[in-house]
C-alpha positions in Angstrom: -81.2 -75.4 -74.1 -80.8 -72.2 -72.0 -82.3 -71.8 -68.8 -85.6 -70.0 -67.8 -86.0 -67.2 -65.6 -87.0 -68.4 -62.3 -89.9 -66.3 -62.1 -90.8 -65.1 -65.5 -89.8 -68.6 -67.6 -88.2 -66.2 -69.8 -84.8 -67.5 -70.9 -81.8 -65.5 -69.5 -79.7 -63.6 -72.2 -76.3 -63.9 -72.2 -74.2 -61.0 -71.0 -76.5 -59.9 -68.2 -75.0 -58.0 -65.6 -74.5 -59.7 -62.3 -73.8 -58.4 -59.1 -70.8 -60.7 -58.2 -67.6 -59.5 -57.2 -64.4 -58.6 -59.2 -61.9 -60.9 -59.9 -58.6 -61.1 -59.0 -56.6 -59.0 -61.1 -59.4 -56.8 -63.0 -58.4 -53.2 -63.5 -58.9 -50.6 -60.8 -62.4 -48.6 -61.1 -61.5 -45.0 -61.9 -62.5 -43.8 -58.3 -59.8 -45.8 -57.2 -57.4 -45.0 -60.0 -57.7 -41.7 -59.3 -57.7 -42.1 -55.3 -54.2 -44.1 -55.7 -52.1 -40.9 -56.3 -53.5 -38.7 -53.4 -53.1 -40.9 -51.0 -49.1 -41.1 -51.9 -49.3 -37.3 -51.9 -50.9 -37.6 -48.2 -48.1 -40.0 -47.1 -44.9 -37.6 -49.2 -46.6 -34.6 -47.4 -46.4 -36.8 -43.7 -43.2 -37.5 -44.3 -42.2 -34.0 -45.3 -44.1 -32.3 -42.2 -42.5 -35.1 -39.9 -39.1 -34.1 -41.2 -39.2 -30.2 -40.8 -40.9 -30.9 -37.5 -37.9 -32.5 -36.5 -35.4 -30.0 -38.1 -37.3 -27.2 -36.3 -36.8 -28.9 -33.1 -32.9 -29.6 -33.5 -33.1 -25.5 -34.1 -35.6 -24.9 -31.4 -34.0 -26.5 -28.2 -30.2 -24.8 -28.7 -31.8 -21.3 -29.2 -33.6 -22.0 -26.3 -30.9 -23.2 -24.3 -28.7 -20.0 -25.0 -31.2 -17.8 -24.7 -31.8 -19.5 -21.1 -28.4 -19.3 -20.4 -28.4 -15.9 -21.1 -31.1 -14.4 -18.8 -29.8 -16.4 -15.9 -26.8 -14.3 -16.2 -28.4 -11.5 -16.5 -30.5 -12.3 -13.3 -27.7 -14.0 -11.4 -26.2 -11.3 -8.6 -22.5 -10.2 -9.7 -20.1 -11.3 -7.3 -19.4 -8.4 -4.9 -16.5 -6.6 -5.7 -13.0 -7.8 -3.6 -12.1 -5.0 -1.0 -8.7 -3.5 -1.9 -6.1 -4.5 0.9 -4.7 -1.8 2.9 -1.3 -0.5 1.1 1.5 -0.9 2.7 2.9 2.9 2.2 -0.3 4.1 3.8 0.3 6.9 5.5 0.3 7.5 9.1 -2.2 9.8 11.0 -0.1 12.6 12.3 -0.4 16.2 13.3 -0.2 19.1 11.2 1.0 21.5 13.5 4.5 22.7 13.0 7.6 20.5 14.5 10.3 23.0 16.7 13.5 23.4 15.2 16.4 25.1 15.9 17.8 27.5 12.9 21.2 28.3 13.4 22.9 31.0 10.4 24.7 29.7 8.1 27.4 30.8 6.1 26.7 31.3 2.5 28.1 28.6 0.9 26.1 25.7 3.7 23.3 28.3 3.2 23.3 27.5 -0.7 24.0 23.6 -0.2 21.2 23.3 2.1 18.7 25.1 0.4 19.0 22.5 -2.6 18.8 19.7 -0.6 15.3 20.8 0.8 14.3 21.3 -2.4 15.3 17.9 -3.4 13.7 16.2 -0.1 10.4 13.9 -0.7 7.2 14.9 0.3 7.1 11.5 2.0 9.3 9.5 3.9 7.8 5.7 3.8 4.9 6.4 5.3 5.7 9.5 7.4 4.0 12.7 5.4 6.0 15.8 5.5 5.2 18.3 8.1 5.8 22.5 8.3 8.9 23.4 10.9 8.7 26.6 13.4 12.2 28.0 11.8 14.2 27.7 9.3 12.4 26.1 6.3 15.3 26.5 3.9 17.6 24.2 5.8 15.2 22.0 7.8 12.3 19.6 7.5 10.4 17.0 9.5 8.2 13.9 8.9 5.5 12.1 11.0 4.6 12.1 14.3 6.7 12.2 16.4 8.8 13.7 14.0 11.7 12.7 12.2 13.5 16.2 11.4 16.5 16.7 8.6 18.5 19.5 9.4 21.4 20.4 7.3 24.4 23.0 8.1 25.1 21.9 11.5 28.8 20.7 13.0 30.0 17.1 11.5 30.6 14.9 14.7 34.3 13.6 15.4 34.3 9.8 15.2 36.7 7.3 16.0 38.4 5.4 13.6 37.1 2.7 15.0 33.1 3.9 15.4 30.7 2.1 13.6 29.5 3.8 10.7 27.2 3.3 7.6 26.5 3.3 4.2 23.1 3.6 3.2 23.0 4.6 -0.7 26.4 5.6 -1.5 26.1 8.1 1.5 28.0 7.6 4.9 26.3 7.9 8.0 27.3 8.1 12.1 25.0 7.2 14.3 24.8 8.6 18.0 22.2 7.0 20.7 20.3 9.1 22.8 17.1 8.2 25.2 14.7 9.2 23.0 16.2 9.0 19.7 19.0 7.6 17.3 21.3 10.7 15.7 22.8 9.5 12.6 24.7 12.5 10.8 26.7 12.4 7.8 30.9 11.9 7.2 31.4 12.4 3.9 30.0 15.2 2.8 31.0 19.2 1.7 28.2 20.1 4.4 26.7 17.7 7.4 23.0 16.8 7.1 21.9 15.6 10.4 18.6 13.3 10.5 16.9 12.4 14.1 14.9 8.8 14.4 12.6 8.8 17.3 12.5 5.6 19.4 9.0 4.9 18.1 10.3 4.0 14.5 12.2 0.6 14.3 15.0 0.1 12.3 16.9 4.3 12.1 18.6 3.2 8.9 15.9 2.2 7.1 14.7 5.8 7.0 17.8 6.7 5.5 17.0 5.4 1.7 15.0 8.5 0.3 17.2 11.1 2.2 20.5 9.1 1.0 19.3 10.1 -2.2 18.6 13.8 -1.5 22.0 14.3 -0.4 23.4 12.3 -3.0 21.4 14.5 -5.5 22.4 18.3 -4.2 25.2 17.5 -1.5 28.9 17.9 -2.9 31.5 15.2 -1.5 34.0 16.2 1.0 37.0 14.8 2.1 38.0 11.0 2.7 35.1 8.8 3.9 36.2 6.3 7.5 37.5 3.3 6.6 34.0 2.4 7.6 32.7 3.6 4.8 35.2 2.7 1.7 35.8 -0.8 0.2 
């Protein structure tokens, strides 16, 4: 016999609805059903977010590295710039004014030779500039101060076979002492180019290159060389 309604003695029907729970295993309520497939969106869209994040970030920090780099160059002070070292063929301060020479006349055939050797004379020798002369320009020059002077046409000196002589640049050269100076005058040549080394410049025949060449360049040969001189 089916039971009575506390309350109203009237019998309870079957199927009434109840308010206990769901059972293990009944199907989802369509709230849930349809709540099930957002919440996976939520989590993809996480995931992707998280994983751009991070891409942006492995782009981010060397970008901001270089450009760091970059304006700490630019703000950094360049070095200051090495002062160039004083040349070695710098020239000498000397005077200007013109050096005394004596200008004895020449025939015409010295007076042609030694007009093309001052025009083949250097405007420098080492570091002694070129300086005017008071006579004579076509056959004399000087350099420096004191002055070395160059002066071609005068009387080749008579040497001793035994004198010590020299050859600087294929040109043969006597050399005479005096106080104040070393005389060194050429041997071998058509005419004699005499060149005067003050005391105050070491070393006479080093002087001798770049006028060795001169000669070589617009002096003729002439006669035998001193043993000196040859071999």
């Amino acid at each position: 016999m089916p039971a009575a309604d506390a309350e109203t003695g009237a019998p309870a029907t079957a199927g009434a609805e109840t308010d206990a729970p769901a059972t293990a295993g009944a199907p989802a309520t369509a709230d849930q059903a349809a709540g099930a497939p957002a919440a996976g969106r939520r989590a993809g869209w996480d995931r992707s977010t998280r994983r751009a994040a991070v891409l942006a970030t492995l782009v981010a920090v060397p970008v901001t590295v270089a450009v760091a780099g970059f304006t700490f160059a630019r703000l950094s002070p360049e070095p200051p710039a090495a002062a160039p070292s004083p040349s070695p063929t710098s020239l000498r301060p000397q005077s200007g004014a013109p050096v005394e020479m004596a200008a004895p006349v020449l025939a015409e055939r010295p007076g042609v030779v030694c007009r093309a050797l001052v025009s083949q004379l250097p405007a420098t020798v080492r570091e002694l500039a070129q300086r005017p002369v008071t006579a004579g320009a076509e056959q004399n020059a000087a350099y420096g101060d004191p002055a070395l002077t160059v002066a071609c046409g005068g009387p080749e000196p008579t040497v001793e076979a035994t004198a010590d002589v020299w050859t600087v640049n294929r040109v043969c050269w006597y050399a005479a002492e005096r106080p104040d100076a070393t005389v060194l005058t050429t041997l071998d040549r058509e005419t004699a180019v005499t060149v005067t080394v003050p005391r105050a410049y070491e070393g006479p025949l080093q002087w001798l290159t770049p006028l060795s060449d001169a000669v070589v360049a617009s002096v003729p040969s002439g006669g035998d060389s001193p043993a000196g001189c040859r071999g």
